[in-house]
C-alpha positions as CSV (number, residue, x, y, z in Angstrom):
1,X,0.0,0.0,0.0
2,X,1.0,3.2,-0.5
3,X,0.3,6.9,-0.4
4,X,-1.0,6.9,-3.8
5,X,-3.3,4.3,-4.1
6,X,-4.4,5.9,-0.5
7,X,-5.0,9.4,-2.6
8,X,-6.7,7.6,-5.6
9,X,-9.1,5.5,-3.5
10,X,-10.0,8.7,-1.4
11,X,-10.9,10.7,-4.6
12,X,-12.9,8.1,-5.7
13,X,-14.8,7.6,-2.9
14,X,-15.6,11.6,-2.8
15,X,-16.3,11.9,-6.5
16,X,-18.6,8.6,-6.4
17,X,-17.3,7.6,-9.7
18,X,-13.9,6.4,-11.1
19,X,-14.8,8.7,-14.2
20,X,-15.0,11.9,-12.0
21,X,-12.0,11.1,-10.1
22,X,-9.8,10.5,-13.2
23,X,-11.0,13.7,-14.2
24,X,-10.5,14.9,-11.1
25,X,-6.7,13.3,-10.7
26,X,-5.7,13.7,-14.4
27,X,-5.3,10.1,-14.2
28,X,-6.4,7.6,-17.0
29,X,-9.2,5.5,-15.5
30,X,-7.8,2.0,-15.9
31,X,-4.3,3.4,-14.3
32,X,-6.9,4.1,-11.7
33,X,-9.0,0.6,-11.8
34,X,-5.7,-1.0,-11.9
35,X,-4.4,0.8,-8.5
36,X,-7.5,0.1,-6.6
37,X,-7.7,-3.4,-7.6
38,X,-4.0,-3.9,-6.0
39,X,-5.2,-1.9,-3.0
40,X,-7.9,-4.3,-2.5
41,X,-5.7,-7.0,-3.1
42,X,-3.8,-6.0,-0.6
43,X,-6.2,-4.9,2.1
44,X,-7.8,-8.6,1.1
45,X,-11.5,-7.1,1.2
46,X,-13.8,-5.5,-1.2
47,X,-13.4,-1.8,-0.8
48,X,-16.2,-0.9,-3.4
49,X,-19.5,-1.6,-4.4
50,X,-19.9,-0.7,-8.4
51,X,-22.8,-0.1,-10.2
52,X,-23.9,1.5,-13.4
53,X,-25.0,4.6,-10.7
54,X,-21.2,5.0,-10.2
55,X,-19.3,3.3,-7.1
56,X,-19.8,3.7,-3.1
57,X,-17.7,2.6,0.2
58,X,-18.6,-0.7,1.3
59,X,-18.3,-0.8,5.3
60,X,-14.6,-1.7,5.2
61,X,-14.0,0.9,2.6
62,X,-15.5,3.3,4.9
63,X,-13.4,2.5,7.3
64,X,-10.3,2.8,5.3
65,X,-11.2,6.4,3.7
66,X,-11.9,8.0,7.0
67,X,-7.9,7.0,8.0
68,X,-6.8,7.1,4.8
69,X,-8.4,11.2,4.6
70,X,-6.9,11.7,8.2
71,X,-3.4,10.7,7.2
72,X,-3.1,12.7,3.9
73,X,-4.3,15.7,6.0
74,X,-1.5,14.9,8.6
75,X,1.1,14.5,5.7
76,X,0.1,17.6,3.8
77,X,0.4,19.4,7.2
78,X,3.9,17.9,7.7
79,X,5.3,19.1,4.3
80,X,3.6,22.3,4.7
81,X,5.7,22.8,7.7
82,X,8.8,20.9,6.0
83,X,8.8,23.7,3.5
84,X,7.8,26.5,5.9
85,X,10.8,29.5,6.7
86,X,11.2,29.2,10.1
87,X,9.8,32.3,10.9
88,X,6.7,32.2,9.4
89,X,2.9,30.1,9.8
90,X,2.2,28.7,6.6
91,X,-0.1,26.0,4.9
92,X,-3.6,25.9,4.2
93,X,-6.0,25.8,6.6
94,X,-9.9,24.4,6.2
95,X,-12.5,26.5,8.0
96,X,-16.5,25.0,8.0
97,X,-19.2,27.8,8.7
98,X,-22.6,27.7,7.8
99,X,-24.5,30.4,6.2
100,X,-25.9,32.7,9.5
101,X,-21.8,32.6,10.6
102,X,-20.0,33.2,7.8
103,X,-22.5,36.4,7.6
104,X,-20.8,37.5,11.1
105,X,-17.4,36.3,11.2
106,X,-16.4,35.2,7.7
107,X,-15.0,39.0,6.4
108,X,-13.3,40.0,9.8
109,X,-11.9,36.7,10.4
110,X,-10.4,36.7,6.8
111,X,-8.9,40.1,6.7
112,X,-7.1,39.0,10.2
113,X,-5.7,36.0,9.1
114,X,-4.3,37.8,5.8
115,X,-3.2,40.3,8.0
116,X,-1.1,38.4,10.7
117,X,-0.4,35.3,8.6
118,X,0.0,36.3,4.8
119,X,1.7,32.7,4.4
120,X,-1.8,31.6,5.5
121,X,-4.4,30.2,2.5
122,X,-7.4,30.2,4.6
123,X,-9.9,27.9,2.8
124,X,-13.4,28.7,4.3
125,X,-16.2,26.3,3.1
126,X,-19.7,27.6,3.8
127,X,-22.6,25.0,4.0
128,X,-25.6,23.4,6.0
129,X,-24.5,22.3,9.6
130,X,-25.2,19.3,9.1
131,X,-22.7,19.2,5.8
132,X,-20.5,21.4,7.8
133,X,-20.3,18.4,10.0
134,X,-20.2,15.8,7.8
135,X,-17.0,17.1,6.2
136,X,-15.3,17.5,10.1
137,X,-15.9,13.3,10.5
138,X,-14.8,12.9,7.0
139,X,-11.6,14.7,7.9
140,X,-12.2,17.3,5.2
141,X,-11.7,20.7,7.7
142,X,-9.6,21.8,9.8
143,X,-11.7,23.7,12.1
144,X,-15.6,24.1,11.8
145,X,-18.4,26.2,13.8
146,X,-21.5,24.4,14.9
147,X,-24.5,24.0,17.1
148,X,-24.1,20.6,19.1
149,X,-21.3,19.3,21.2
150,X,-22.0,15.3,19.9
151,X,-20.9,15.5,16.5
152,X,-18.0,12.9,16.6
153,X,-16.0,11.9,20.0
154,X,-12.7,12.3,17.7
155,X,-12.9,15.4,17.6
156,X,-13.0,18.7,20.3
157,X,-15.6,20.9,21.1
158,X,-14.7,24.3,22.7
159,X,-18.0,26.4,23.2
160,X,-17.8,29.5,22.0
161,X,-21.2,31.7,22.1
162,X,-24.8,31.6,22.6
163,X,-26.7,32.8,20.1
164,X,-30.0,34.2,20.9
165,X,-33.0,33.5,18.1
166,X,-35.7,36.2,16.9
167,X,-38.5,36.5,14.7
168,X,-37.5,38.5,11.6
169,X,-39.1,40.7,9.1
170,X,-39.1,44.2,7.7
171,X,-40.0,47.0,9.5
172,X,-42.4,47.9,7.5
173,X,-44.2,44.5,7.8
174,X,-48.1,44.8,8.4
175,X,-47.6,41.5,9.9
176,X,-46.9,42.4,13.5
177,X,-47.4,46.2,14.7
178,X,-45.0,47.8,14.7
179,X,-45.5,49.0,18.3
180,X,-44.5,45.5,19.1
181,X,-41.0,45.0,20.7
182,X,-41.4,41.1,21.6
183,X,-44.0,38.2,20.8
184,X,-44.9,34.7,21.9
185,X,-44.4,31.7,20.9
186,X,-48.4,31.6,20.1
187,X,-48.0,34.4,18.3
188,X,-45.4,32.9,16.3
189,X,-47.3,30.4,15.1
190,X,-50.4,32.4,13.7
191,X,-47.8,34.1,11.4
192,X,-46.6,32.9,7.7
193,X,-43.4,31.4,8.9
194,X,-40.6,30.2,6.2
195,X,-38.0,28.2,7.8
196,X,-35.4,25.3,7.2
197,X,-36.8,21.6,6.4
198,X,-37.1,19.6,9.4
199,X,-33.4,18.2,9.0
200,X,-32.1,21.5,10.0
201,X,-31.1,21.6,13.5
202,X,-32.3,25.1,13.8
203,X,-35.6,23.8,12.1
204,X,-35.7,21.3,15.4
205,X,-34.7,23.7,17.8
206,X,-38.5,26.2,16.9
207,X,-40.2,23.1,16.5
208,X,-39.4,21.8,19.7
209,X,-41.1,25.1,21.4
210,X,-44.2,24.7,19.8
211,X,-44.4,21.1,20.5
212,X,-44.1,22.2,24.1
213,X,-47.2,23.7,24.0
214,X,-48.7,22.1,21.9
215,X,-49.2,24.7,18.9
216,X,-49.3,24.0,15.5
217,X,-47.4,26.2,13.7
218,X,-48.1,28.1,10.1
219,X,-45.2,27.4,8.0
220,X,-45.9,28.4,4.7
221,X,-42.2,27.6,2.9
222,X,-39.8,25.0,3.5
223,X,-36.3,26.6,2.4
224,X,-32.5,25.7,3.3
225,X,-31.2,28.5,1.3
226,X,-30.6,31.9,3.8
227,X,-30.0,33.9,0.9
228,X,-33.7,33.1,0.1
229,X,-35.4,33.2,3.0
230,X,-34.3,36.0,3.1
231,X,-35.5,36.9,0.2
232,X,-38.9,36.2,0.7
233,X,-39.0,37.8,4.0
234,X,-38.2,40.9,2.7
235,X,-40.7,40.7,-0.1
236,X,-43.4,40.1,2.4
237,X,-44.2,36.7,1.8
238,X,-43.8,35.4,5.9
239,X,-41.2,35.5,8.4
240,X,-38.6,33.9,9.4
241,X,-36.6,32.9,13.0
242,X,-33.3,33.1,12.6
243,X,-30.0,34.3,14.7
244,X,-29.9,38.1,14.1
245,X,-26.7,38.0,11.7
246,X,-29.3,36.5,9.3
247,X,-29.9,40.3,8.5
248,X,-26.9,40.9,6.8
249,X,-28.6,38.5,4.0
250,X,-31.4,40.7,3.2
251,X,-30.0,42.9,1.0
252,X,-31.2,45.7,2.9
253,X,-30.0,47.9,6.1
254,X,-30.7,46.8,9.3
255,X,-33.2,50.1,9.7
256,X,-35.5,47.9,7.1
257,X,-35.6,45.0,9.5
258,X,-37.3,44.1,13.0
259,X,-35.2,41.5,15.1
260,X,-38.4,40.4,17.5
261,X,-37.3,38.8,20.6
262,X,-39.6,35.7,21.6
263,X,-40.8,36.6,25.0
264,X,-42.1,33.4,26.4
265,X,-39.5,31.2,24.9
266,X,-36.0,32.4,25.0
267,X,-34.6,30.4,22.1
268,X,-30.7,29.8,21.6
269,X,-28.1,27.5,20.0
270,X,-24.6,27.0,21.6
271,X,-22.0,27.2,19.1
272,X,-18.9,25.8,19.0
273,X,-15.3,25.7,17.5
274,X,-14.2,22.3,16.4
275,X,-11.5,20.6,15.5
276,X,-9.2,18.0,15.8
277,X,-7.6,17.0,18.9
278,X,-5.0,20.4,19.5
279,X,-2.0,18.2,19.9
280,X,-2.5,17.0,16.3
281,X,-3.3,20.5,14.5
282,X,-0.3,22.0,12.3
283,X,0.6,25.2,13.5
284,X,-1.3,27.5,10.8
285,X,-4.9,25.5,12.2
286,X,-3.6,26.3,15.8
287,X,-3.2,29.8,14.4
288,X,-6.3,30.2,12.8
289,X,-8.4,28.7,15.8
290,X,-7.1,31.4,18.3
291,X,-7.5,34.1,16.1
292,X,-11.3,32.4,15.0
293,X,-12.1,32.4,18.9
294,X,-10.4,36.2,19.4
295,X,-12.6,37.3,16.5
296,X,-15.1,36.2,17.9
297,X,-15.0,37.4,20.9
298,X,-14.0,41.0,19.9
299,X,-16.7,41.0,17.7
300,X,-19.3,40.1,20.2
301,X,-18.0,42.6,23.3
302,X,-18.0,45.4,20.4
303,X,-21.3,45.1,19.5
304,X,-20.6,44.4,16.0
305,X,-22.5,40.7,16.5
306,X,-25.5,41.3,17.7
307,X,-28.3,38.8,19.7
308,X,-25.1,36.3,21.1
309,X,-23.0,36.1,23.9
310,X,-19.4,34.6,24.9
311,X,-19.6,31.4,26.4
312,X,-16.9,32.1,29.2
313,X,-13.4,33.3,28.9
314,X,-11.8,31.3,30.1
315,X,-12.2,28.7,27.1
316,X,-9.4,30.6,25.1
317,X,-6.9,28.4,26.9
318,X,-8.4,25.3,25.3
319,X,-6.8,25.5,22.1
320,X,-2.7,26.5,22.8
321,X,-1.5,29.2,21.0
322,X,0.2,28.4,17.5
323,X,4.0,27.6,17.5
């Protein structure tokens, strides 16, 4: 076995198809078929199931891509810093956000990181949470953000912030009065609501309040696009509950938008900063979690992210500071 036919057979598995991953590789495909047939030779098990649909992992191929992704990772990070001057981070570095963060920390955390670490290619991927933490297990990031602490117990979880969630539509929306400063949950639910499909953990989270009660909820639209929702929100079609940063995807000010809190029902997500275990990140990861958790923070205690607050301090000692 080698590191090759490790490369290949992870490409394939990703791409679903030898086709794609020769593409993908610049590799003819029967090169290919002939280096995953010695690797299963080797490994004495079939490591995937073909079809006319394309190809999938069978369970020990599974098994063998999640190592196999880890340990490219780890050697990419070793040359990185093989070919790294001495005096400076360098490498690229894998950052997971979905949409409602990037809104709030993607810009500020970029400029930073091209600031104090120009030898720094920060790679951030934006998605769905539960993408977002998909890719983490698959060893595809570095670092992610997200909204549960159980997503693999390979990997840490330093809370970061609370985020607090409203009910949000324009301020000119005949929909509530706009004399109004807070609603209930009951309220809520009389309204046109258009929010995430039930997969959604922040979907699960609102659905879980009316449940409480009860309450049947009026939910007019089904979307997992924010750039959307948003969207129809502002054109009046319903509203939406979302994290406040949501507003930056409105296309509007924030003047044009109402941020109601729910008064009855204080509604939050933890988030938090993952990664792998600290010991294992290369130095430009251990750079960019600080400076990701520093953001953060000095975004929050400024004002500039609004409806969340910091965790605890004290959690900036969890990840050590870059080399």
């Amino acid at each position: 076995m080698d590191l090759r036919q490790l490369r290949y057979f992870a490409q394939i598995v990703e791409s679903g198809s030898l086709s794609k991953a020769s593409r993908c590789l610049f590799v003819a495909q029967p090169a290919l078929s002939q280096q995953i047939a010695k690797l299963e030779e080797e490994v004495g098990r079939p490591l995937l199931q073909r079809s006319s649909r394309g190809v999938i992992p069978t369970e020990n191929g599974l098994a063998l891509y999640h190592h196999a992704r880890f340990m490219l990772r780890q050697l990419d990070h070793a040359l990185s810093i093989a070919r790294q001057d001495s005096a400076e981070v360098s490498g690229m570095v894998s950052v997971g956000l979905p949409a409602t963060t990037v809104l709030a920390i993607g810009l500020p955390l970029t400029k930073c990181i091209r600031a104090k670490y120009p030898g720094i290619l920060l790679n951030v991927v934006e998605g769905m949470s539960g993408h977002i933490a998909h890719m983490m297990r698959l060893g595809q990031l570095d670092l992610a953000i997200l909204f549960n602490n159980d997503v693999s117990s390979k990997l840490d979880a330093i809370p970061l912030l609370d985020e607090e969630l409203f009910v949000l539509l324009p301020a000119d929306s005949p929909l509530v009065p706009r004399h109004r400063c807070s609603i209930t949950v009951a309220e809520v639910a009389k309204l046109p609501l258009i929010l995430p499909t039930g997969t959604h953990g922040l979907r699960r989270r609102v659905a879980a309040e009316f449940e409480r009660r009860n309450i049947t909820p009026n939910v007019v639209a089904e979307i997992d696009s924010l750039s959307l929702v948003m969207g129809c929100v502002g054109e009046g079609i319903g509203v939406t509950i979302k994290p406040m940063s949501a507003l930056q995807a409105g296309g509007r000010s924030s003047e044009d938008w109402r941020a109601l809190p729910i008064s009855d029902a204080r509604i939050t997500r933890r988030n938090y900063v993952y990664s792998i275990k600290p010991d294992l990140l290369a130095p430009a990861a251990l750079a960019v979690a600080k400076e990701l958790q520093d953001t953060a923070r000095t975004l929050v205690t400024s004002g500039q992210w609004r409806g969340v607050s910091l965790v605890d301090d004290s959690m900036s000692s969890a990840i050590p500071p870059a080399a």
